[in-house]
Structure formats: C-alpha cells, structure tokens
C-alpha positions as CSV (number, residue, x, y, z in Angstrom):
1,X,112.1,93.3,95.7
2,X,115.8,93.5,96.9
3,X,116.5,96.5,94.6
4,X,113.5,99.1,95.9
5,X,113.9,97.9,99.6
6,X,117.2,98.9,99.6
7,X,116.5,102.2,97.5
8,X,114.3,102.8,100.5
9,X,116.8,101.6,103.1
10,X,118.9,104.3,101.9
11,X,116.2,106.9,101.5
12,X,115.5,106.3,105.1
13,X,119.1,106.5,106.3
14,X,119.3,109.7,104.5
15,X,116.1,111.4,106.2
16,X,116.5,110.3,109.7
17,X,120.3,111.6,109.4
18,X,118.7,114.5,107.9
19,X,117.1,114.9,110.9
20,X,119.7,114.6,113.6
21,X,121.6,117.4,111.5
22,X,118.7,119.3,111.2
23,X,118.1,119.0,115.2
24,X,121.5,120.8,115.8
25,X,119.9,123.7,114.3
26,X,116.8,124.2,116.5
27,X,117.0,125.2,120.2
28,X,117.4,122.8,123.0
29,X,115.0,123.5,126.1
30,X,117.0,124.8,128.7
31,X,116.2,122.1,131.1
32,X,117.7,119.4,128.7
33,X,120.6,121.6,128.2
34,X,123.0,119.2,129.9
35,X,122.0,116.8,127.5
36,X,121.8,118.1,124.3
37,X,122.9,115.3,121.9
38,X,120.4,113.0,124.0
39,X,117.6,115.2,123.7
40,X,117.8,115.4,120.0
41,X,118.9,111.8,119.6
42,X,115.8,110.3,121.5
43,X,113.7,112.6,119.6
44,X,114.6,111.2,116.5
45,X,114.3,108.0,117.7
46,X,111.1,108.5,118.8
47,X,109.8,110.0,115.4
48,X,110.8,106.6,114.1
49,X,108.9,104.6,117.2
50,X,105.3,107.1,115.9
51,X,106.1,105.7,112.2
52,X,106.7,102.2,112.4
53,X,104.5,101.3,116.0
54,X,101.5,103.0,114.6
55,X,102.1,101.6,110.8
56,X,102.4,97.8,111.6
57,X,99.7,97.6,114.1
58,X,97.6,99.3,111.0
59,X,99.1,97.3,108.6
60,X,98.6,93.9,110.5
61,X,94.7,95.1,111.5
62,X,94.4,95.7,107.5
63,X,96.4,92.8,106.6
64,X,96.6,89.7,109.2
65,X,97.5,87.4,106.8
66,X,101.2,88.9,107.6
67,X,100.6,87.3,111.1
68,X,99.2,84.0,109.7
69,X,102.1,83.3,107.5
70,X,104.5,85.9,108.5
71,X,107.2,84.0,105.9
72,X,105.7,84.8,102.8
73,X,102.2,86.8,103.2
74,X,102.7,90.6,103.5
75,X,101.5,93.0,100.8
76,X,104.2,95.4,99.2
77,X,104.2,98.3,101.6
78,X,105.3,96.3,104.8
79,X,108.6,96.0,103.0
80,X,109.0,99.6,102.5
81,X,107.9,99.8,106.6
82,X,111.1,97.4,107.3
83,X,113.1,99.2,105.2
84,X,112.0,102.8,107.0
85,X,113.3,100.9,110.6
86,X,116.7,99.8,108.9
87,X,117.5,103.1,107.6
88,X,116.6,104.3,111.0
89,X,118.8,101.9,113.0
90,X,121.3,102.7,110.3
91,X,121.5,106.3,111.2
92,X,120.9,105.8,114.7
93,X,124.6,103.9,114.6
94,X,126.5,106.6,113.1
95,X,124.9,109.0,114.9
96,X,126.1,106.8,118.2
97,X,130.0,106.8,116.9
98,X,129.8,110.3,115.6
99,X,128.7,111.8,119.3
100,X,130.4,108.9,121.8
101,X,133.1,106.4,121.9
102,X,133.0,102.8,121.1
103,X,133.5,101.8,125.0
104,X,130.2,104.5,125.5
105,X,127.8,102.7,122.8
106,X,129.0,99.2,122.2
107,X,126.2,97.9,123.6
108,X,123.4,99.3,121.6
109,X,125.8,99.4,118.0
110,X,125.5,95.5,119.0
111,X,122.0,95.4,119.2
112,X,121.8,98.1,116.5
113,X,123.5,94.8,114.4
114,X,121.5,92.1,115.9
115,X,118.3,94.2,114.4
116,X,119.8,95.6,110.8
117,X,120.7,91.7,110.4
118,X,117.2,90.6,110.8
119,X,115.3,93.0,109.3
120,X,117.6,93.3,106.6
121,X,117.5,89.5,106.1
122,X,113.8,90.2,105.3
123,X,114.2,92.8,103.2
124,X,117.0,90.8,100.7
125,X,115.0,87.4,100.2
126,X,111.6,89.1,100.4
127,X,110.4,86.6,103.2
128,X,110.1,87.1,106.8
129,X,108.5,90.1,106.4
130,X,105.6,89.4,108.5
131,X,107.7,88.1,111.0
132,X,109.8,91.7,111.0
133,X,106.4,93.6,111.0
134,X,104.8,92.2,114.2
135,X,108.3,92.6,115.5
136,X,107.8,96.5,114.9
137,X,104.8,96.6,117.1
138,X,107.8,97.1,120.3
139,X,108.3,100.5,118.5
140,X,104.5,101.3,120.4
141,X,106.1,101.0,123.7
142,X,109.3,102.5,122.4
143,X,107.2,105.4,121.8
144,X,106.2,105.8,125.5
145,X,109.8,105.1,126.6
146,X,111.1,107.6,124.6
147,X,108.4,110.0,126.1
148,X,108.9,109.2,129.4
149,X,112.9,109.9,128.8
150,X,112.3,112.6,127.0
151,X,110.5,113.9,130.6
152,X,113.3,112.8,132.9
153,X,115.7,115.0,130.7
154,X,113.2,118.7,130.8
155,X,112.8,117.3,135.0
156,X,108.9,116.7,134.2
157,X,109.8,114.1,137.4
158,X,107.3,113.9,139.2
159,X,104.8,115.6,137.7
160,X,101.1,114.3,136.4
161,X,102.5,114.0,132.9
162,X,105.6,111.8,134.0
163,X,103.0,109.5,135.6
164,X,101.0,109.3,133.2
165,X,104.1,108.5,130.5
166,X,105.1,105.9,132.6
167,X,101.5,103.8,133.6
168,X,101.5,103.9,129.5
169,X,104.8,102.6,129.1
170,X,104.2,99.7,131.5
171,X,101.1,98.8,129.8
172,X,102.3,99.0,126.0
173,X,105.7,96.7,127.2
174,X,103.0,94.3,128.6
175,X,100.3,94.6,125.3
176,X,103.0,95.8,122.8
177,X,106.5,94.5,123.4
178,X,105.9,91.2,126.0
179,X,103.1,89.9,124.3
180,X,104.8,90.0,120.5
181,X,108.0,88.6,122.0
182,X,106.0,85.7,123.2
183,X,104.0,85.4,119.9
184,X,107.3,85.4,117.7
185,X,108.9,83.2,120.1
186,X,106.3,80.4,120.1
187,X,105.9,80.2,116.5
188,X,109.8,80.4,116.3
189,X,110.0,77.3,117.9
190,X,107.0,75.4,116.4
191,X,108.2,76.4,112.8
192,X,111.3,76.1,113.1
193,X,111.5,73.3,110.2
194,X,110.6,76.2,107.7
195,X,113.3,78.1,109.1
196,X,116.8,77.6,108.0
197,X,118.8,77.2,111.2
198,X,121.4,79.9,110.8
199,X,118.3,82.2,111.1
200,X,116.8,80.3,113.9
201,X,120.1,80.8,116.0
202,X,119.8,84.8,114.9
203,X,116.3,85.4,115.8
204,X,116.1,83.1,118.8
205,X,119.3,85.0,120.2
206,X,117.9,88.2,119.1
207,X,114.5,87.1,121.1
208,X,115.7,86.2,124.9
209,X,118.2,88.9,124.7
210,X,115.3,91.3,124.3
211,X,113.0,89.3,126.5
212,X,115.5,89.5,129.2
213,X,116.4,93.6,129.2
214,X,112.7,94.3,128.5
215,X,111.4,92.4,131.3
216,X,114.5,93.9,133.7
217,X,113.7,97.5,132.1
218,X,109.6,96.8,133.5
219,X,110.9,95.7,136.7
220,X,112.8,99.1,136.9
221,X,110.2,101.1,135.8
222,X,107.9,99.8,138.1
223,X,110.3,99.6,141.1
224,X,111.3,103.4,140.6
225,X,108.7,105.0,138.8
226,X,105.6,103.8,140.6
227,X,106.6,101.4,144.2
228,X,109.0,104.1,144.8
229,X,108.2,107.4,143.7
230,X,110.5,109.8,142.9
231,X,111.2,112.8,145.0
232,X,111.2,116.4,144.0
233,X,114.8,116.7,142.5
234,X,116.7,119.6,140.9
235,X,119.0,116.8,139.8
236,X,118.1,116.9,136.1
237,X,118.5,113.1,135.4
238,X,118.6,111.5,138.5
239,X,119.8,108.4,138.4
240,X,117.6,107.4,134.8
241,X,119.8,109.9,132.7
242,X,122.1,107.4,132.0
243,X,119.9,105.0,130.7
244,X,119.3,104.8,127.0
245,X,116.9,102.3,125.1
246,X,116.0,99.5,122.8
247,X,114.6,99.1,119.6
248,X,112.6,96.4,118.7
249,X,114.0,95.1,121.3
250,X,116.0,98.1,121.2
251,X,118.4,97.3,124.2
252,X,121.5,98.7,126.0
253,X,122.7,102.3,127.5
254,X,124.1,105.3,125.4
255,X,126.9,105.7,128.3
256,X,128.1,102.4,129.3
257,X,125.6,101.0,131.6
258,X,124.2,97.7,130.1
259,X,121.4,96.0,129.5
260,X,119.0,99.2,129.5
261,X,116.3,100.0,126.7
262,X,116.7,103.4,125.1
263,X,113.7,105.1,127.4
C-alpha cells in the first residue's frame, strides 16, 4: 500500500500548493489586506480541515471497526484520507519557509514534523491507520478555528457571526479535539504492548504536547472571546492576529508567539 499512499501524498502536496499559488491570483478583501499571505494561507488550511474533519467522522460512522482496532482495521480509502493531510502539512511547510523566516515558523514546521512523522508512519507500514483517522477528527474544530481567524482578519469582531464562530469552536475542541485526544491517549497507554516503543515515545509526545496548547488555546478563547468580550476595534487583529494554529493537534504561532493553534 506504500507505493499508492505516497502517489497520493504527492498528489496532495501538489493540489494544496496549487492552491496557495492559485490564491495569489484572486483578490484579498480589503479588510484582510494587512494580512494577505495569512488570509490565503488559513484559507487553504481550512479547505483541508472541511476534507479531512468531515471525511473521518464519515468514514469512522461507516466503518468503526477503524476505532476498534485502529492498528490494522481500516478499509482502503482512509489511507488515501492520511495521505490528503500529509500532502497538506507538506505544503503547508513550504509555504511557511517560502513566506517567513525560520525564527517566525519554527514552531509550527516542528509540529508540521511531529504530524508528517506519524501520519506518514501509517501510511508506509499500512498500520495505524485507524489510529491517524480518529486523529483527523481535530481537523472539525480546526475548521471553526480557522473560521473564527478568518473573522478576526476581515474585523467581523464582534459581530453575531464572530460569536457564533467562536461558541462552535469551543464546543468542537471539547466533542472534536479533547475528547479524541483522550480516546487515543487511553488506548495508547493500555496497548502499548502492541506498540513498538519508538512509536509510543512519538505519539505519546505528539499527544500532551497537543493536549497542552489545545487546552491553553480553550482557556484563551473562552477568557477573550466570551468572559471578556471584545470591544468595537478598528485595530484589524487586535491582539489574536498574531496567533496562528494547529493541526491535528496543529500547534504553534505563524510569527513567533508559541504554543498557539493556527485559529
């Protein structure tokens, strides 16, 4: 299966870089103009979020035998899912060093790494790909984070729209990103005899460190987004401009500040 997941890994790289070129070409709305290369950037990303999200929380409601042996039970199709999300995070790094510098995106080409090893791990032994695809289901809060930035950049904050953006994203990190972090990390630790341990060290790494910024991305949302509401602001970003996101975990800040999620 090694051969046509990576054919696809590369097919994906190739569209989603496709895309970001193709962005350049279309207009930016004024309000975003500041932040141009964000703008298109996040849209991409979230294009990949409403692929993936949406397709493994299909494919494990048709399929849940992916869930109850997420080593070896998965039908051919979740592999070509993975492989979509690699190419993505693929393109999502060159993108990052083609538009900022290595001091600006470290973080997230790190995480970037952390996620392209595991996925790809799946992808080249055909096992774990269960495991990868409930992993996916973050990409359904992604989706809303990705929104809700997408708002902050056109100053939709506050407006009824931004709200609403951001009650969804709160409740998909809880359902979508919170809940599957648990799940993977519980059967983590009472499997981990079927697991080799080099992998066990990557994925339980790759687990806390995205527990950790999601939970302290929640707390922000909730702190500035709803306990303290924002005022009415010509500043275009406010303070959240600088924030970035995180991908399955996705985690880290496209302009140096760390441990963000790419909202």
């Amino acid at each position: 299966m090694a051969p046509s997941g990576l054919l696809v890994t590369g097919a994906s790289f190739a569209a989603f870089r496709g895309l970001h070129w193709g962005l350049q070409l279309l207009p930016t709305p004024a309000s975003a103009a500041r932040d141009r290369w964000k703008w298109q950037n996040i849209c991409v990303s979230l294009v990949h979020s409403l692929l993936t999200g949406p397709g493994a929380l299909l494919g494990l409601l048709l399929y849940p035998q992916m869930a109850a042996d997420p080593i070896h039970g998965h039908p051919p199709w979740a592999l070509v899912l993975v492989a979509v999300s690699v190419g993505y995070f693929l393109a999502d790094g060159v993108d990052m060093l083609l538009n900022q510098t290595l001091g600006q995106a470290w973080d997230l080409l790190c995480h970037h790494l952390a996620v392209v090893s595991c996925l790809g791990t799946a992808i080249l032994s055909d096992h774990y790909v269960g495991f990868s695809v409930v992993s996916l289901l973050l990409e359904l809060n992604s989706a809303c984070l990705h929104l809700r930035k997408l708002l902050l950049l056109s100053h939709q904050a506050p407006s009824l729209a931004f709200s609403v953006a951001s009650w969804a994203t709160l409740a998909t990190l809880a359902l979508f990103r919170l809940a599957p972090l648990g799940w993977m990390s519980l059967w983590l630790l009472q499997q981990h005899h079927q697991v080799p341990p080099a992998l066990v060290v990557l994925g339980g790494t790759g687990l806390a460190t995205v527990g950790a910024m999601s939970i302290s991305q929640g707390v922000r949302i909730l702190i500035n987004d709803v306990l303290r509401p924002r005022p009415h602001s010509s500043n275009p970003g406010h303070r959240e401009t600088r924030v970035t996101r995180t991908c399955n975990g996705e985690p880290a800040t496209k302009d140096g500040s760390p441990l963000g999620l790419k909202d």
